[in-house]
C-alpha positions as CSV (number, residue, x, y, z in Angstrom):
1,X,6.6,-93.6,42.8
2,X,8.7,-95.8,40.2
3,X,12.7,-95.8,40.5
4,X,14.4,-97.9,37.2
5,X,17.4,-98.0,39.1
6,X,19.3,-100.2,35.9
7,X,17.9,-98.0,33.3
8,X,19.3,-94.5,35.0
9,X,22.3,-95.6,36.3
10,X,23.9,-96.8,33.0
11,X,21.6,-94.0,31.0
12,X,23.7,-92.0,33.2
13,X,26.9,-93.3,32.4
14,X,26.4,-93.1,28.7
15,X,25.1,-89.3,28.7
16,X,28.2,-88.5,30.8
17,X,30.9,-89.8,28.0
18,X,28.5,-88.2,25.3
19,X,28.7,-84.6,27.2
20,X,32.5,-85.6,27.0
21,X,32.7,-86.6,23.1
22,X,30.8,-83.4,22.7
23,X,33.4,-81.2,24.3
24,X,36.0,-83.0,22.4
25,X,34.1,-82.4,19.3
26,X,34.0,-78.4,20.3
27,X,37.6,-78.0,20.3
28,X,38.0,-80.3,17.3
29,X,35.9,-77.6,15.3
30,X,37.8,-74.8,17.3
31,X,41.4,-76.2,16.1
32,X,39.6,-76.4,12.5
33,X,38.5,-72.9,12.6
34,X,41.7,-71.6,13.8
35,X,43.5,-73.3,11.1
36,X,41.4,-72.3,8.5
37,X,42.2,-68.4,9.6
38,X,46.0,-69.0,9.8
39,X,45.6,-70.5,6.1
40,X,43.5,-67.9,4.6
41,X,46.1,-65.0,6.3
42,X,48.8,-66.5,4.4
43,X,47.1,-66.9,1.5
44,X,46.2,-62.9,1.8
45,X,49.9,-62.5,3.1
46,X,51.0,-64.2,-0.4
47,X,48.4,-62.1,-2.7
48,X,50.0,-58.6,-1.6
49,X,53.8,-59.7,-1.6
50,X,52.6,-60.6,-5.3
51,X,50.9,-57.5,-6.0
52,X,54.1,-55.8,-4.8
53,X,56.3,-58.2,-7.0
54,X,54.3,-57.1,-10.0
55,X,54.3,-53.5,-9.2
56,X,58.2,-54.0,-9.7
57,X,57.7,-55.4,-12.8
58,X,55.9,-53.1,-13.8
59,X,58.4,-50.3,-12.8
60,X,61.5,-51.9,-14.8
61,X,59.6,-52.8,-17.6
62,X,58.5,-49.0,-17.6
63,X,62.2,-47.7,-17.3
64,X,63.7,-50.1,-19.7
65,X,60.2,-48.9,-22.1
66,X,61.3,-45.2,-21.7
67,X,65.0,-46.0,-22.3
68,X,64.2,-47.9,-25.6
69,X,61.8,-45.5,-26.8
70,X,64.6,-42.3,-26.8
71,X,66.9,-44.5,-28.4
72,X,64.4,-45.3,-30.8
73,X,63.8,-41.6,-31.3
74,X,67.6,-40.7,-31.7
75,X,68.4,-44.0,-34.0
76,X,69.8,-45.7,-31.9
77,X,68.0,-49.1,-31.2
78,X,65.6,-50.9,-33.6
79,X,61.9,-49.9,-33.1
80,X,60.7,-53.9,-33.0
81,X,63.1,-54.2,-29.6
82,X,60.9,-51.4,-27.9
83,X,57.5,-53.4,-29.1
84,X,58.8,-56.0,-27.4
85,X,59.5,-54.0,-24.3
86,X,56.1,-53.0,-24.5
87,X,54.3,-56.5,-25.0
88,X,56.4,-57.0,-21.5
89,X,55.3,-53.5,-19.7
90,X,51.9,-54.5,-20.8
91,X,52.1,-58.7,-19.6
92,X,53.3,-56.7,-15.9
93,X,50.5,-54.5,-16.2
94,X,48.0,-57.5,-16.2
95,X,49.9,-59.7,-14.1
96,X,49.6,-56.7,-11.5
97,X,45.7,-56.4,-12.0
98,X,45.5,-60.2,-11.3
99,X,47.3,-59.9,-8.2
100,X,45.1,-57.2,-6.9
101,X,42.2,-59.0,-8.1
102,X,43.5,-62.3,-6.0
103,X,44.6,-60.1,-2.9
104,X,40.6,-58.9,-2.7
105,X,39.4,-62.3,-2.8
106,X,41.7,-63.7,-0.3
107,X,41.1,-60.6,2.1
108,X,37.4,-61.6,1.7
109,X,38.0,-64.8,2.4
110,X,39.3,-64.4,5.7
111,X,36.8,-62.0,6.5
112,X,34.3,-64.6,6.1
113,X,36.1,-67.2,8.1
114,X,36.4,-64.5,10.9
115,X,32.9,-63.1,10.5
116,X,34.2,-59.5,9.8
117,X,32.2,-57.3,8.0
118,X,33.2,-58.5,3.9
119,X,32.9,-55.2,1.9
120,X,36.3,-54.0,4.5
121,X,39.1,-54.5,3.0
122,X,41.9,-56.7,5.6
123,X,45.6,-56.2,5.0
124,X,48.0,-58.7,6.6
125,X,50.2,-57.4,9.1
126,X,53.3,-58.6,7.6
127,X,54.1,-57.3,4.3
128,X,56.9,-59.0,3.5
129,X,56.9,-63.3,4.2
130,X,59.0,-65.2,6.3
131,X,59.4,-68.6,7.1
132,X,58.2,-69.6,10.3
133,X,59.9,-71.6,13.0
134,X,56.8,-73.4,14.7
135,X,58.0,-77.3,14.3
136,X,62.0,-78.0,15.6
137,X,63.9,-78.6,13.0
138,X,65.1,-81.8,14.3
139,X,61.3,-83.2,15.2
140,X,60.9,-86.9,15.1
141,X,58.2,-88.4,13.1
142,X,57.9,-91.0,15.6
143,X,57.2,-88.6,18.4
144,X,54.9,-86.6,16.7
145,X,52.7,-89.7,15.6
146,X,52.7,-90.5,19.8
147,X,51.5,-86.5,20.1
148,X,49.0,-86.6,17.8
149,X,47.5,-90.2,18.9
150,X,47.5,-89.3,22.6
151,X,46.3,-85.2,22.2
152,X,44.3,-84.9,19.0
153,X,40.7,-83.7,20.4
154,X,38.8,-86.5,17.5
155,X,40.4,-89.5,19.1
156,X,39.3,-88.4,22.8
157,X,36.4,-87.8,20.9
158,X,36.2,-91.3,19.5
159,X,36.9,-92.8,23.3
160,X,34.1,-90.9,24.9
161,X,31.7,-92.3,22.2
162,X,33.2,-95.8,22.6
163,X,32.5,-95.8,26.4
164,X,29.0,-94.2,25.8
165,X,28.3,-97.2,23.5
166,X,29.9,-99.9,25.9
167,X,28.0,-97.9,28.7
168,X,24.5,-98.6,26.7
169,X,25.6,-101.9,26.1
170,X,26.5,-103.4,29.4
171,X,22.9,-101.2,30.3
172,X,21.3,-103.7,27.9
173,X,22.9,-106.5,29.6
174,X,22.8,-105.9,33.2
175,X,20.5,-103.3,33.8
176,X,17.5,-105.6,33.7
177,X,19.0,-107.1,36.6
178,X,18.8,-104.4,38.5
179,X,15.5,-104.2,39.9
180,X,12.8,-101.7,40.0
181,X,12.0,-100.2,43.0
182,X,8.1,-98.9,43.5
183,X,6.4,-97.1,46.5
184,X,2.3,-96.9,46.4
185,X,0.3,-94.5,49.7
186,X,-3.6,-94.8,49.8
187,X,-4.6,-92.4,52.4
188,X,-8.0,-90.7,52.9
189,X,-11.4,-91.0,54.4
190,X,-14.0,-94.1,54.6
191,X,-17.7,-93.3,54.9
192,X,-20.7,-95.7,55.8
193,X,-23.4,-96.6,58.1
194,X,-26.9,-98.7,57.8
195,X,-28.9,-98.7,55.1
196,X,-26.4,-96.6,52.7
197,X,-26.5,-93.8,55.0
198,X,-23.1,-92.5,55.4
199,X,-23.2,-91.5,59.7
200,X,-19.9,-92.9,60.6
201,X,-16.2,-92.1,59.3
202,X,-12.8,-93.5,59.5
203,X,-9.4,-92.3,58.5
204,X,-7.3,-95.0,56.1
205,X,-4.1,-95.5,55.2
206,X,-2.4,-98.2,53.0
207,X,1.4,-98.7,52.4
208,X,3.0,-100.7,49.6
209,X,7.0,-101.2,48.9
210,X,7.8,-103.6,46.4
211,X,10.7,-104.6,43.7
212,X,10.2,-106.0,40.6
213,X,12.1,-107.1,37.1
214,X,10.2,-106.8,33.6
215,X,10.7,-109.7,31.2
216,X,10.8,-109.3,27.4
217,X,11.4,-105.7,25.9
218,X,13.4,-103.3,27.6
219,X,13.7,-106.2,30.0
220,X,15.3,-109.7,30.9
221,X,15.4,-111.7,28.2
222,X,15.6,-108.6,25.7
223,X,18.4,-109.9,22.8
224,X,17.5,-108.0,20.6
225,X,18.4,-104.5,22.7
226,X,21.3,-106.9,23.3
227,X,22.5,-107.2,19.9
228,X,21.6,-103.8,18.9
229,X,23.6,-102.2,21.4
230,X,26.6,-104.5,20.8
231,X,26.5,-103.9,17.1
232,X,26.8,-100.0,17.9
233,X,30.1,-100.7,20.0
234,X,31.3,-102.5,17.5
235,X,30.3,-99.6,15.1
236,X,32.1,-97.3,17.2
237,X,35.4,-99.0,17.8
238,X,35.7,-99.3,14.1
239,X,35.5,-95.6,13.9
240,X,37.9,-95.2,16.4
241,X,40.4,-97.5,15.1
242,X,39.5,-96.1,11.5
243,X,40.7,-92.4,13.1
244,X,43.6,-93.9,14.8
245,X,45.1,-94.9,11.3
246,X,43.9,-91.5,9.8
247,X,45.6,-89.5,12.2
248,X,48.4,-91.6,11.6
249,X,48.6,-90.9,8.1
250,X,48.0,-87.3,8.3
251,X,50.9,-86.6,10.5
252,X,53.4,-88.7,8.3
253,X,51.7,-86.9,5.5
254,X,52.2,-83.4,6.7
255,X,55.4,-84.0,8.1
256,X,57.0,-85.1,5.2
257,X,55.5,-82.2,3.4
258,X,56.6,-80.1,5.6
259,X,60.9,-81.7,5.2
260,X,59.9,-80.9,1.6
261,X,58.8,-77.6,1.4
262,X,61.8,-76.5,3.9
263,X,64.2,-78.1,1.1
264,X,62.0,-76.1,-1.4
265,X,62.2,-72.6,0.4
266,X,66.4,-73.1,0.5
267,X,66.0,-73.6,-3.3
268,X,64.3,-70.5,-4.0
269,X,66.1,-68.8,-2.1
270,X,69.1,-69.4,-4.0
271,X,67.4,-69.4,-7.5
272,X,65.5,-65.8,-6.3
273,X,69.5,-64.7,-5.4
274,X,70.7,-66.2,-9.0
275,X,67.6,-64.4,-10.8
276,X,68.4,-61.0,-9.0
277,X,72.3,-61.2,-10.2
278,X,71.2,-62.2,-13.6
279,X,68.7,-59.0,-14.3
280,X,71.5,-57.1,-13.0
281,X,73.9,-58.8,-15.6
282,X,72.0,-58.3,-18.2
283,X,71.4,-54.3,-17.6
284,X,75.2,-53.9,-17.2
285,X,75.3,-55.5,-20.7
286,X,72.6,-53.6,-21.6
287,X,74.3,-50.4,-20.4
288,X,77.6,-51.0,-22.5
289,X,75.4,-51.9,-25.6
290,X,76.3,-55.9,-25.5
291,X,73.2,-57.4,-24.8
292,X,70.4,-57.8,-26.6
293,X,66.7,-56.6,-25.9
294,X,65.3,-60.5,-25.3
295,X,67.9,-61.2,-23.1
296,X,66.8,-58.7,-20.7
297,X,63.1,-59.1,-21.1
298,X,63.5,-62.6,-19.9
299,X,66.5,-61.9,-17.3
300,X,63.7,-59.4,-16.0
301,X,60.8,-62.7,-16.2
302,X,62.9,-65.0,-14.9
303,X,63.3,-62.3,-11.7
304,X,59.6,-61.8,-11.4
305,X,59.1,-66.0,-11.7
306,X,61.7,-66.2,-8.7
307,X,60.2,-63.6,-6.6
308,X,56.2,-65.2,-6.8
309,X,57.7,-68.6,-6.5
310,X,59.9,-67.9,-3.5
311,X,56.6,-66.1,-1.6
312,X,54.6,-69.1,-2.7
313,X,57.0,-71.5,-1.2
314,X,57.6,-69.8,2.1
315,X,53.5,-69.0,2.1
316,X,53.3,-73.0,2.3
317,X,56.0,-73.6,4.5
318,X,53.9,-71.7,7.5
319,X,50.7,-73.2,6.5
320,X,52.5,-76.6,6.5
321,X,54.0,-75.9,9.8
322,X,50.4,-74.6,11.3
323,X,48.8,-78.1,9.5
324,X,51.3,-79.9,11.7
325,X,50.3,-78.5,14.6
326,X,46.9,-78.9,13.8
327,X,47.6,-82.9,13.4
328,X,49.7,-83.5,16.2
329,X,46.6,-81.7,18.8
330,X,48.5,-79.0,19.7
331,X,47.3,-76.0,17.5
């Protein structure tokens, strides 16, 4: 029996903090895979309040279509304003079969990243979207850098691997100190007599405890292990400090995006209120035979651009919000 007591207690210490980096790395991939689902349920979220924005298109263009047309008939209106109106019924018309082509994709999207069965069709829960209130509104930068650097799962991560490496390291150094411990047992039967004839018997029994060190590889003496194991520390803090200063600058990254796009979703909202009194402007005009065809048409555009862009806005002020989380370790 052989005991390397240096080898296996600093082998020891090193597998521990890898089984550690390795459960770190587990819920790095978990918080990935979370956010990835959150971002695709948006993104499906955004495709249907887009298909339902075109639909309405598609039903004023189709009213304002049948309007023109019986003045057409009765000689009233000019036949090249209800073309136009039907160049615009027919624009909604594709706009709305790209927005149910994009709400498929996105459903199968996030079917994928949940592993549900593809060729079923998800719907999001909500069919109309909201911002979300997930980050304070009056969130420091400061403390969410000090969040993220002292709960994000990829710098534990990072320290467990550091300590494994110092752990191999200080094995390299030290270990061969430690001595080896060995234990030897003979123990049997001795036969003999005169002339080769094997009349007599004797029980044996030898004993043997010793310690020893090894010199050269794997041993005292060993610099190369040395310098192979310090490089690899070294190798390892530099990841670690190179994660540090990523995680810094995805937090400041996200958080300012996240100021912005909460500015942004303010602004739509009050350009989506200004389109929705302009289209109903124009159709009063329209009703008291003041306005003019083109004005409507793009009174009734500029509606439909401030609807999708409003949904898109508030669709990435929640995936912001989630990304946030997501940096700061706490998704």
């Amino acid at each position: 029996m052989q005991v390397d007591l240096g080898d296996a207690l600093y082998k020891s210490l090193a597998a521990k903090q890898i089984a550690r980096a390795a459960a770190h790395g587990i819920e790095a991939q978990r918080q990935d895979s979370v956010l990835a689902a959150a971002q695709d349920y948006f993104e499906l979220a955004l495709a249907q309040g887009t298909v339902t924005v075109a639909r309405e298109s598609v039903t004023i263009s189709t009213e304002y279509e049948r309007q023109l047309t019986n003045a057409v008939a009765a000689g009233l209106a000019f036949k090249g304003d209800a073309l136009r109106v039907r160049v615009q019924f027919e624009r909604s018309q594709q706009a709305l079969r790209q927005a149910l082509e994009q709400q498929r994709i996105a459903a199968a999207r996030l079917a994928q990243v949940l592993r549900l069965d593809l060729a079923v069709e998800l719907i999001a829960q909500d069919s109309d979207l909201a911002p979300l209130a997930l980050i304070a509104p009056n969130a420091a930068l400061h403390s969410l850098v000090s969040q993220a650097l002292a709960a994000r799962p990829e710098l534990k991560q990072g320290d467990s691997l550091v300590a494994a490496a110092r752990d191999a390291r200080q094995g390299a150094t030290y270990g061969p100190l430690i001595p080896t411990l060995g234990a030897q047992l003979f123990f049997g039967e001795l036969d003999g007599g005169r002339d080769g004839i094997a009349d007599r018997s004797g029980a044996q029994q030898d004993y043997f405890v010793g310690a020893s060190w090894r010199i050269g590889p794997g041993g005292l003496f060993d610099f190369a292990r040395i310098n192979s194991a310090s490089a690899r520390l070294k190798l390892a803090s530099l990841g670690l400090d190179k994660m540090h200063d990523e995680t810094i600058r995805q937090v400041v990254e996200t958080f300012t995006r996240w100021q912005s796009l909460a500015d942004q979703v303010e602004t739509a909202k009050r350009m989506l209120a200004a389109a929705e009194e302009g289209l109903q402007l124009a159709q009063q005009r329209k009703e008291f035979a003041v306005g003019v065809v083109l004005e409507t048409i793009q009174a009734e555009q500029d509606l439909t651009r401030a609807r999708r862009d409003y949904l898109k806005t508030v669709a990435e002020f929640d995936e912001v919000q989630y990304a946030l989380c997501k940096v700061t370790g706490r998704l």
